[in-house]
Backbone as JSON Lines, residues from 0, in Angstrom:
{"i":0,"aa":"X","n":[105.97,73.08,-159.2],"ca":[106.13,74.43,-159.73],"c":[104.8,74.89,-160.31]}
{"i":1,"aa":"X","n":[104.66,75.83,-160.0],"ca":[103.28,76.94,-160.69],"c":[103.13,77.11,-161.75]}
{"i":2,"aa":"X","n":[102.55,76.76,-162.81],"ca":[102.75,76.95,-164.19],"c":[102.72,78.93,-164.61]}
{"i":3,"aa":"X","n":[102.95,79.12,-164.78],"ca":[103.4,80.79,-165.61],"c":[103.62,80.74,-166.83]}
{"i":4,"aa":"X","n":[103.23,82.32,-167.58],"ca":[103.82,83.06,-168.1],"c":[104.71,84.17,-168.6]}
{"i":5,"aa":"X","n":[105.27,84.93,-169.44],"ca":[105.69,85.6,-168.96],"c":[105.37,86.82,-169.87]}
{"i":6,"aa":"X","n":[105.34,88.43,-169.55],"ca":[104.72,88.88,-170.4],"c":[106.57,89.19,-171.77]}
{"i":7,"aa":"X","n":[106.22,90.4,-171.93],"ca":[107.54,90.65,-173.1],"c":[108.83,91.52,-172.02]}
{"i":8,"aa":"X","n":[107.62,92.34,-171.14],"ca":[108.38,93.24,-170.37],"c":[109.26,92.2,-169.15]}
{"i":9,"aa":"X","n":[108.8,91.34,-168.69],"ca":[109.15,90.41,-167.92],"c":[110.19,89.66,-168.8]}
{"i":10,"aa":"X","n":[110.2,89.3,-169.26],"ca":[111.34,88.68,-170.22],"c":[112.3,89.37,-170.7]}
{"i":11,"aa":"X","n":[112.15,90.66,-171.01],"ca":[113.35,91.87,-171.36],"c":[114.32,92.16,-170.01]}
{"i":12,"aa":"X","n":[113.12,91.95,-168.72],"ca":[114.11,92.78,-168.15],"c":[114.3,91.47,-166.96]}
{"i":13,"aa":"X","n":[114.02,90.07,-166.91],"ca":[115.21,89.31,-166.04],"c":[116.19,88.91,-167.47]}
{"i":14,"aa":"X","n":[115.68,88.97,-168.39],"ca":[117.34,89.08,-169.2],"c":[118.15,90.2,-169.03]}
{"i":15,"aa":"X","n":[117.69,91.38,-169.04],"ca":[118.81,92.93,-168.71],"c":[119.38,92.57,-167.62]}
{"i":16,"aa":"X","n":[118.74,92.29,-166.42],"ca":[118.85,92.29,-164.89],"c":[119.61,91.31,-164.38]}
{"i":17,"aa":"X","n":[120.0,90.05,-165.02],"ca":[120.68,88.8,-165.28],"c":[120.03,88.03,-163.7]}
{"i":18,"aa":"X","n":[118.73,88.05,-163.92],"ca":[117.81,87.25,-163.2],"c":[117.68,85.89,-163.47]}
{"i":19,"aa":"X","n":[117.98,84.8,-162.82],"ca":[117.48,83.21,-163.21],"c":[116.48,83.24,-162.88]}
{"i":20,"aa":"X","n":[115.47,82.21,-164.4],"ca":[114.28,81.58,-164.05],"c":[113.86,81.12,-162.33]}
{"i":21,"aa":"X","n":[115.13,80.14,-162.09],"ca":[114.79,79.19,-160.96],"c":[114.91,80.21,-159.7]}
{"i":22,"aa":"X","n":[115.34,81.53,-159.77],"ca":[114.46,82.29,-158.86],"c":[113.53,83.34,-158.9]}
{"i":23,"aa":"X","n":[112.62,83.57,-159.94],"ca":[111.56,83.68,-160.0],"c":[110.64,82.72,-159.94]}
{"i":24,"aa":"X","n":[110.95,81.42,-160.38],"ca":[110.15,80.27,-159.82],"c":[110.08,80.07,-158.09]}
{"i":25,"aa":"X","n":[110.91,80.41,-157.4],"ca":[111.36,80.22,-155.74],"c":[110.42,81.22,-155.43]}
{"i":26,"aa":"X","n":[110.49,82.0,-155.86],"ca":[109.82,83.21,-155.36],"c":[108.48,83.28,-155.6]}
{"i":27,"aa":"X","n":[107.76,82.83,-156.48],"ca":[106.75,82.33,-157.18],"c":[105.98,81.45,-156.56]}
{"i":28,"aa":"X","n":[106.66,80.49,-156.08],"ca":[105.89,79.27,-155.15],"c":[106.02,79.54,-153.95]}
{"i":29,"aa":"X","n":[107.03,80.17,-153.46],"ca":[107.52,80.1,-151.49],"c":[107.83,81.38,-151.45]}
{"i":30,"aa":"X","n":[106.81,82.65,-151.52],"ca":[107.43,83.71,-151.23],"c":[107.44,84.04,-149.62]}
{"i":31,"aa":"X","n":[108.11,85.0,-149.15],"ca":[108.53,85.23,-147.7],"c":[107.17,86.18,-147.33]}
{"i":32,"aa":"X","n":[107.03,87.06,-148.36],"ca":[105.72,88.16,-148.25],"c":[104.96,87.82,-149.19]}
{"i":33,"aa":"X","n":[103.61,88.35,-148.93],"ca":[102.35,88.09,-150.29],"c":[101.97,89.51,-150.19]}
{"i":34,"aa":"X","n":[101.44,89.98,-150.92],"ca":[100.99,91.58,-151.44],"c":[100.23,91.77,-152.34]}
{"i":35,"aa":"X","n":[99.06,92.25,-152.2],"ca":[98.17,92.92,-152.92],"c":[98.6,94.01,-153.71]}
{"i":36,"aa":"X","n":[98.08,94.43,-155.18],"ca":[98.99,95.59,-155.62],"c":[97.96,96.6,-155.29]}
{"i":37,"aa":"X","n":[98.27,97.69,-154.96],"ca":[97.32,98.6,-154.36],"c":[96.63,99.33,-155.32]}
{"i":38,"aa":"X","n":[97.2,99.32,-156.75],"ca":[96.51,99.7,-157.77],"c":[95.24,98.92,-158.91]}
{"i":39,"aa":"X","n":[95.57,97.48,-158.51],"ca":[94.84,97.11,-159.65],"c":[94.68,95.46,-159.06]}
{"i":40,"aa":"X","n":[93.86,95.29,-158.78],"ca":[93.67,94.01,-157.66],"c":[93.65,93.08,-158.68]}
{"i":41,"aa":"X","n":[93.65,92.94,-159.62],"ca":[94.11,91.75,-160.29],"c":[95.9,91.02,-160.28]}
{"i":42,"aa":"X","n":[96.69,92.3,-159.79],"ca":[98.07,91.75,-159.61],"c":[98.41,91.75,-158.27]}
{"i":43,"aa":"X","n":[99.03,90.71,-157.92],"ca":[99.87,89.96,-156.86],"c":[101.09,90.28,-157.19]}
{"i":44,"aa":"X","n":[102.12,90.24,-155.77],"ca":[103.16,90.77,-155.7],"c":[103.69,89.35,-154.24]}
{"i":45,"aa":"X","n":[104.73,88.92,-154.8],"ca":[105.27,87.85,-153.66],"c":[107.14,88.65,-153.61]}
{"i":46,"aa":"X","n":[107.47,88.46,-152.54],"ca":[108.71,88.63,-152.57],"c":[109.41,87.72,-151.8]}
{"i":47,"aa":"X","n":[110.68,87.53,-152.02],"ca":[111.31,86.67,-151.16],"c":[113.08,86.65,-151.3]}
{"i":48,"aa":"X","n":[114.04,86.31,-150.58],"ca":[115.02,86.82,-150.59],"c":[115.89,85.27,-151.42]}
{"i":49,"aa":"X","n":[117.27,85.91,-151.98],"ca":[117.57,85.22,-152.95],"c":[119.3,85.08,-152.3]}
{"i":50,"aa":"X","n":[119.33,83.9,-151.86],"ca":[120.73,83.36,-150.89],"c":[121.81,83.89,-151.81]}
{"i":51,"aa":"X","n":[121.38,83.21,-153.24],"ca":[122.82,83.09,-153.93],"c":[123.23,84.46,-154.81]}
{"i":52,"aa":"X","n":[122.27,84.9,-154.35],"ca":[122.23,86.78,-154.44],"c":[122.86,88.0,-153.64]}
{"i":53,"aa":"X","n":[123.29,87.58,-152.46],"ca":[123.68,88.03,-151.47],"c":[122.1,88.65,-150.76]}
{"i":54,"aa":"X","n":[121.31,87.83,-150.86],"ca":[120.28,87.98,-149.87],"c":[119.74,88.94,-150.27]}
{"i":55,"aa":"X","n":[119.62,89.26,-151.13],"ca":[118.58,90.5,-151.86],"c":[117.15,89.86,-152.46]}
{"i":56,"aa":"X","n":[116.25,90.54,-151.98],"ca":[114.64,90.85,-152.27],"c":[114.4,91.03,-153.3]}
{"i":57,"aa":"X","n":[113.65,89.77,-153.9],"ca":[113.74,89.86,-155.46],"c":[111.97,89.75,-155.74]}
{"i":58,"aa":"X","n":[111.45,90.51,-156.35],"ca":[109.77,90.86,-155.99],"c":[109.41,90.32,-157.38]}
{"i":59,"aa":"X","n":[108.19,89.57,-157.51],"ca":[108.1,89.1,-158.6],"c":[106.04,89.25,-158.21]}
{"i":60,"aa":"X","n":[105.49,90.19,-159.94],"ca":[104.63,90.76,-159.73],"c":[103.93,89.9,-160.98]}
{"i":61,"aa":"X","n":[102.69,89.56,-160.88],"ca":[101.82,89.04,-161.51],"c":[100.14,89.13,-161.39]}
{"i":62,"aa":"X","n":[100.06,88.7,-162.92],"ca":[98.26,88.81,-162.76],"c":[97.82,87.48,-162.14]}
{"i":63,"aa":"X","n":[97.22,87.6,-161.55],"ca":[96.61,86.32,-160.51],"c":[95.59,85.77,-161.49]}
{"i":64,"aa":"X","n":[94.58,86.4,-162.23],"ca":[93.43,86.66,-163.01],"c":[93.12,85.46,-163.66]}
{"i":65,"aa":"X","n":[94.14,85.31,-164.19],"ca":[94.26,84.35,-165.65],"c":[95.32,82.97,-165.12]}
{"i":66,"aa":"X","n":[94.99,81.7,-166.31],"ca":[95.4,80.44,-165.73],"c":[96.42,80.0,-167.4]}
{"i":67,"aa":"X","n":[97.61,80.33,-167.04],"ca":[98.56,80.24,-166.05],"c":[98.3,81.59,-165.78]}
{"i":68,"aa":"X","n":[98.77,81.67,-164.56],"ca":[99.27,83.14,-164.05],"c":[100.4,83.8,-164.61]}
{"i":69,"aa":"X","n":[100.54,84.99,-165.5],"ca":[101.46,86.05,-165.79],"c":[102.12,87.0,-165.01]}
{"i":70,"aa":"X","n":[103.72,86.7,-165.26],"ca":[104.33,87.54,-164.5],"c":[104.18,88.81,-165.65]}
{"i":71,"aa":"X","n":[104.11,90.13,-164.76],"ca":[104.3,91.13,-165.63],"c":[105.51,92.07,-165.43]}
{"i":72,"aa":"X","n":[106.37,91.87,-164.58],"ca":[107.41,92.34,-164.07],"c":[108.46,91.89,-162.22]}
{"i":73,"aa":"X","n":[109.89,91.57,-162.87],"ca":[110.57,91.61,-161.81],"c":[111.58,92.21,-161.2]}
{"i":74,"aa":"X","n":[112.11,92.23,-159.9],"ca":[112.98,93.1,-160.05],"c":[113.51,93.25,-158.47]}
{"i":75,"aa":"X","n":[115.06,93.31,-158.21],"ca":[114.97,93.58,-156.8],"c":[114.43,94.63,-156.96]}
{"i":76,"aa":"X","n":[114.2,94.41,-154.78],"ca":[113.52,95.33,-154.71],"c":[114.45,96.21,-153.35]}
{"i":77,"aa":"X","n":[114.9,97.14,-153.88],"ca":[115.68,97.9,-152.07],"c":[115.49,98.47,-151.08]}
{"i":78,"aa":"X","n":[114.05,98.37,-151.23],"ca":[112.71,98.98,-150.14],"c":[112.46,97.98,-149.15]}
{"i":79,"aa":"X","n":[113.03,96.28,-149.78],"ca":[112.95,95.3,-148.83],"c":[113.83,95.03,-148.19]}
{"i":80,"aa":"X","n":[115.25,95.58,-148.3],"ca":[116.38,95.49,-147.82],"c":[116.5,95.35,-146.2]}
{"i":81,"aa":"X","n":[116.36,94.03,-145.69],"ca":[116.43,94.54,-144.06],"c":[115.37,94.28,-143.81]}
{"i":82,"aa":"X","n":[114.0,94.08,-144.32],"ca":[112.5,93.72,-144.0],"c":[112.49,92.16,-144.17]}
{"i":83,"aa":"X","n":[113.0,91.4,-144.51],"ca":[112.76,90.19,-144.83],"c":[113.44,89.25,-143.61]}
């Protein structure tokens, strides 16, 4: 596993979102897509689909920058719906 952080916003909202750690970790290490963020090249964007989810695209966005790497936000995503 990848060592991480997480920021406050990342932590507020896979608790709102009733997101498990162990798939932002899945997604984190083995994503299906890799992505550049088009705004600010210090964040990475991996996505990857989540079985016990009913197969929904769960995008998990981080600063690459820094060691550990920080997630700064997750979240399905329904733009991937069908792309994966």
């Amino acid at each position: 596993m990848r060592p991480y952080d997480l920021s406050k916003h990342a932590r507020d909202v896979i608790s709102a979102r009733q997101i498990e750690l162990a798939w932002v970790e899945q997604v984190l290490d083995s994503p299906e897509v890799v992505e550049a963020d088009r705004d600010d090249p210090e964040l990475m964007h991996h996505v990857g689909r989540i079985k016990r989810h009913g197969d929904r695209a769960l995008r998990v966005v981080f600063n690459k920058s820094v060691n550990p790497v920080r997630i700064v936000t997750v979240y399905f995503d329904r733009k991937m719906k069908g792309r994966l």
